[in-house]
Backbone as JSON, one array per atom type, in Angstrom:
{
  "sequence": "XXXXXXXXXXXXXXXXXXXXXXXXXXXXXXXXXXXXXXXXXXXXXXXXXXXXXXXXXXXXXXXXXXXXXXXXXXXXXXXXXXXXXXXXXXXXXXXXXXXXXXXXXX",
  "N": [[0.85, -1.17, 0.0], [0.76, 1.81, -0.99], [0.63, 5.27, -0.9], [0.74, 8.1, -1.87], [1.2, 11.34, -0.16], [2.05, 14.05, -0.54], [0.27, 15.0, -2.11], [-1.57, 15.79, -0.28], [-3.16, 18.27, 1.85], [-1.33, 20.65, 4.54], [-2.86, 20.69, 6.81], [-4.85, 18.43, 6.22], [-3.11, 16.38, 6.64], [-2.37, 16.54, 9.36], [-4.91, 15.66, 10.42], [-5.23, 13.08, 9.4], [-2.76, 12.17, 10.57], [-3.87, 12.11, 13.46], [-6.11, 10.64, 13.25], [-4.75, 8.39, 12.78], [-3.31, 7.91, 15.14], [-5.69, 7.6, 16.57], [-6.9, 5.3, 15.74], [-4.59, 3.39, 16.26], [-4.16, 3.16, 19.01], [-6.55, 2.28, 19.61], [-6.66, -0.57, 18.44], [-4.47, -1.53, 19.93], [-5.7, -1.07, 22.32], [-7.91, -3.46, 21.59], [-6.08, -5.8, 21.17], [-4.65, -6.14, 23.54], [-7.1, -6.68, 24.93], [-7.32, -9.24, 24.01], [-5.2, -10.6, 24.28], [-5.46, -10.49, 27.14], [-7.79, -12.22, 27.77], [-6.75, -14.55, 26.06], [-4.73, -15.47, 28.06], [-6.4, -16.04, 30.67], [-8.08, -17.58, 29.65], [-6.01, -19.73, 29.65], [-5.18, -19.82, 32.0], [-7.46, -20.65, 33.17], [-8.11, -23.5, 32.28], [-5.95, -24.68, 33.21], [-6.7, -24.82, 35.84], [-6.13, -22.4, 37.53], [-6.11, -19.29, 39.2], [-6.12, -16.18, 38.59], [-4.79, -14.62, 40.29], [-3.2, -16.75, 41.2], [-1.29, -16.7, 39.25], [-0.43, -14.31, 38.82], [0.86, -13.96, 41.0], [3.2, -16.12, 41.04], [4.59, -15.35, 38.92], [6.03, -13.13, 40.3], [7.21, -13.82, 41.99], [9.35, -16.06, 40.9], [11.47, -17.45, 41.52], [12.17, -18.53, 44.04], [13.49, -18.91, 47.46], [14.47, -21.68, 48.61], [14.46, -23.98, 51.02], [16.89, -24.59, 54.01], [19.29, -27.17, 53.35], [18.97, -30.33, 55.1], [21.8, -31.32, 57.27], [24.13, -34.3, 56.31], [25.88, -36.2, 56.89], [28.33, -36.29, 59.36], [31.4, -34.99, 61.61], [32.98, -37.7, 62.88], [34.71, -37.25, 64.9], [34.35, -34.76, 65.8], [31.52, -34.17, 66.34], [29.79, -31.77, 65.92], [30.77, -30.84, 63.52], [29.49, -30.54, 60.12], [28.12, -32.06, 57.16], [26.46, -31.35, 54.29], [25.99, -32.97, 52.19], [26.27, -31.62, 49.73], [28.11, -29.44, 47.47], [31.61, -28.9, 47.95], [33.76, -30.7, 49.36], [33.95, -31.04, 52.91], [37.81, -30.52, 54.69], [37.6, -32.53, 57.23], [36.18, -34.66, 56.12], [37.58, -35.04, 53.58], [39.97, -36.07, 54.84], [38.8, -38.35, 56.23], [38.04, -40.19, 54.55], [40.34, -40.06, 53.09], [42.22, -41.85, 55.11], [40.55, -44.14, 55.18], [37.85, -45.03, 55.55], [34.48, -44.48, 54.61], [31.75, -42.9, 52.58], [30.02, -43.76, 53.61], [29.92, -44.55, 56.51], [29.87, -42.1, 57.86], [27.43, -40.82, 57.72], [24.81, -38.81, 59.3]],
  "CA": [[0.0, 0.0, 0.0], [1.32, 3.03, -1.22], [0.25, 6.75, -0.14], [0.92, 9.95, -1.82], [0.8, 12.28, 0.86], [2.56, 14.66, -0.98], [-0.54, 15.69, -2.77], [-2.17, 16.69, 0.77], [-2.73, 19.62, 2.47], [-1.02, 20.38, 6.05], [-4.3, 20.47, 7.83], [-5.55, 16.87, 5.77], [-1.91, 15.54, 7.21], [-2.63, 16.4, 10.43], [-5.99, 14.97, 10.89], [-4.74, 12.19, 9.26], [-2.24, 11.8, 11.92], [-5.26, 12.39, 14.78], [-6.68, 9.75, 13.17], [-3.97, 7.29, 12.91], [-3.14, 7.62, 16.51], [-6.76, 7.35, 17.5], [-6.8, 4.17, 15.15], [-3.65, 2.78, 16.77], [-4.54, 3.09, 20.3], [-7.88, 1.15, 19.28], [-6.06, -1.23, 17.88], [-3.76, -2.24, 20.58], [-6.34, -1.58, 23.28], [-8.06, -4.56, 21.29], [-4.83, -6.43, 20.68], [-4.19, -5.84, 24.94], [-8.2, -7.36, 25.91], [-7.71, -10.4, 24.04], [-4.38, -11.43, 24.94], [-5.91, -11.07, 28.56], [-8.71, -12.82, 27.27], [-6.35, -15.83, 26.05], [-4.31, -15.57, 29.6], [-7.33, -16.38, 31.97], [-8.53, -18.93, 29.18], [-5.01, -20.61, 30.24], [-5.2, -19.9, 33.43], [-9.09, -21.18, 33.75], [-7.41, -24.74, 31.76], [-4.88, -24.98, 34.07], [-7.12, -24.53, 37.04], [-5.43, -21.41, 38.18], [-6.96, -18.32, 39.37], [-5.62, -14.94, 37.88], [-3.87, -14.3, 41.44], [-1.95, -17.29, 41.53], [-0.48, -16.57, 37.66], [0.45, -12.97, 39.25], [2.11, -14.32, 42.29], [4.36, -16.99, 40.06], [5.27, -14.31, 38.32], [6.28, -11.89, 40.9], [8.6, -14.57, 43.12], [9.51, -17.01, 40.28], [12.44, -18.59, 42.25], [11.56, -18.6, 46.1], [14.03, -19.51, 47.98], [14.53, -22.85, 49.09], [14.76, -23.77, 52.78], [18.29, -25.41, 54.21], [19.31, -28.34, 53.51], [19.83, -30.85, 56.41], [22.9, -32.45, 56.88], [24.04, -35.81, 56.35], [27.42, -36.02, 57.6], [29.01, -35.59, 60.79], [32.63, -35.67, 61.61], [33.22, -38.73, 64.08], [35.8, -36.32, 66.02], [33.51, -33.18, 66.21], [30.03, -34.14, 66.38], [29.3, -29.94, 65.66], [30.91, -30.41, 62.39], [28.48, -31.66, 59.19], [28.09, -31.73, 55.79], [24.74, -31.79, 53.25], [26.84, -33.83, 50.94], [26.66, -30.62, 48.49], [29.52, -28.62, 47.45], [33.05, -28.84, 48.01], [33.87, -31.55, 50.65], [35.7, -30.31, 53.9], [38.64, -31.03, 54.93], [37.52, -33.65, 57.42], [35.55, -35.29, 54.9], [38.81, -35.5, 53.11], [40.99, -37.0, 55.42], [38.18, -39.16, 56.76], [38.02, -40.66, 53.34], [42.27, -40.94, 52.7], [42.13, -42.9, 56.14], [39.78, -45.71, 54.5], [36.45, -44.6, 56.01], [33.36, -44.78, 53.67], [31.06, -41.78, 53.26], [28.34, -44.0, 54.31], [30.37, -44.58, 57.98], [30.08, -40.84, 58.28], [26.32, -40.75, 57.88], [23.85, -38.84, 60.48]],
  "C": [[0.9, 1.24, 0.0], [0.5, 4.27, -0.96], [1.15, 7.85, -0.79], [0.5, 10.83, -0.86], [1.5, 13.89, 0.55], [1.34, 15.49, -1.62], [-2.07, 15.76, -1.63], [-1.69, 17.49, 1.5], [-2.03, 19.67, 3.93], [-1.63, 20.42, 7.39], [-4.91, 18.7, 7.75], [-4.73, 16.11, 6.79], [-1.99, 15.43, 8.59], [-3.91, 15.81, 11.39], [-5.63, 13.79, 10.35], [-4.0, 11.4, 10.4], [-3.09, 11.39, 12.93], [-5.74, 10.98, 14.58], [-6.5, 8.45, 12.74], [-3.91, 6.82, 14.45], [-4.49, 7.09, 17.62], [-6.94, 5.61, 16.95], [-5.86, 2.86, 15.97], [-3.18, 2.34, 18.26], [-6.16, 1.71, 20.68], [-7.45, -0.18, 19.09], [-5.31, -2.22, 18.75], [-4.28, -2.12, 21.97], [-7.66, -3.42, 23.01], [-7.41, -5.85, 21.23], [-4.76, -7.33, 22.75], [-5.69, -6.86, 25.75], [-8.07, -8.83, 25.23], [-6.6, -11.05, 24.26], [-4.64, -11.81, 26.47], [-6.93, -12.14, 28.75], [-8.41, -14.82, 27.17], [-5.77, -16.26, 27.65], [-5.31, -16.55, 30.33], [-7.68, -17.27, 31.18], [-7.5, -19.68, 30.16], [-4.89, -21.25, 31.35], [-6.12, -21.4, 34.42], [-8.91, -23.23, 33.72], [-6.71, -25.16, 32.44], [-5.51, -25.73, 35.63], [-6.22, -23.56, 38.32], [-6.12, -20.43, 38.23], [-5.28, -16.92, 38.47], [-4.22, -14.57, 39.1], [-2.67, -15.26, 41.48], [-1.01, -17.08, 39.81], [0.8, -15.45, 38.1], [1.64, -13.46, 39.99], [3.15, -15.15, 41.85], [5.14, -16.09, 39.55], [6.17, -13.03, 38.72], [7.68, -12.25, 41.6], [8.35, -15.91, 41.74], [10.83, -18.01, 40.52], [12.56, -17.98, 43.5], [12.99, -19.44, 46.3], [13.83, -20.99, 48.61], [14.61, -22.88, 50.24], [16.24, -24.54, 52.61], [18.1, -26.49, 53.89], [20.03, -29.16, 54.64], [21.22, -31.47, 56.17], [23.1, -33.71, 56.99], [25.37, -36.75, 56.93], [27.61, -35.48, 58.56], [30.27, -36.05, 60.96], [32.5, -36.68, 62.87], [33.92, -37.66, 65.71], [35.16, -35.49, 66.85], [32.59, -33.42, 65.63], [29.25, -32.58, 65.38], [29.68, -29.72, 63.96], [30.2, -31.03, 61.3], [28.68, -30.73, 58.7], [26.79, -32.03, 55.43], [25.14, -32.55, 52.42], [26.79, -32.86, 49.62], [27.89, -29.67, 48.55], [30.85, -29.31, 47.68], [32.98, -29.54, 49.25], [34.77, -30.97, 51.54], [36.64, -31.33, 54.28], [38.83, -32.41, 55.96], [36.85, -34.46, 56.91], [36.81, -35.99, 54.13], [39.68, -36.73, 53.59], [40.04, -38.31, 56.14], [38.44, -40.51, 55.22], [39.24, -41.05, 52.85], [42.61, -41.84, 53.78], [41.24, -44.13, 55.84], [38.49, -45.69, 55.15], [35.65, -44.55, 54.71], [32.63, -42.84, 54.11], [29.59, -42.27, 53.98], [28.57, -44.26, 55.71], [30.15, -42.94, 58.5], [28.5, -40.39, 58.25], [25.83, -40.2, 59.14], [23.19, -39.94, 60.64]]
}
């Protein structure tokens, strides 16, 4: 679609405009009710309310709680591991002494 606008006046051009922008607001307030429209379909499919979509969306990685531990040193009761991460040092040497990690079990 082509448009000479060249062969209008600078009053035509400007209602023109007026009545692009009023067009284009229409347009994407239509565009805006039925994507909400599809949403709550989803939602409704899901069996989700509108609130819980929000709230997912707001905290989408919640913290986790601690993890317990599973390890304790024999020596020092006070000291434990979760078995994640980087093993400590009595972990280590428990383990080059011929210990199991399943002897070290809570």
């Amino acid at each position: 679609m082509s448009i000479n606008f060249n062969e209008y006046s600078l009053e035509d051009l400007k209602q023109i405009q007026k009545d692009l922008e009023k067009a284009i607001k229409s347009k994407a307030s239509e565009a805006k009710k039925t994507a909400l429209q599809q949403i709550h379909n989803i939602a409704n499919e899901h069996g989700l309310d509108l609130d819980e979509v929000l709230d997912g969306l707001k905290n989408p990685s919640k913290k986790k709680g601690k993890v317990a531990p599973k390890y304790k040193n024999p020596q020092n009761p006070q000291e434990t591991w979760t078995g994640r991460g980087r093993k400590p040092k009595w972990v280590e040497q428990a383990l080059s002494s011929g210990k199991t990690l399943g002897s070290l079990e809570i």
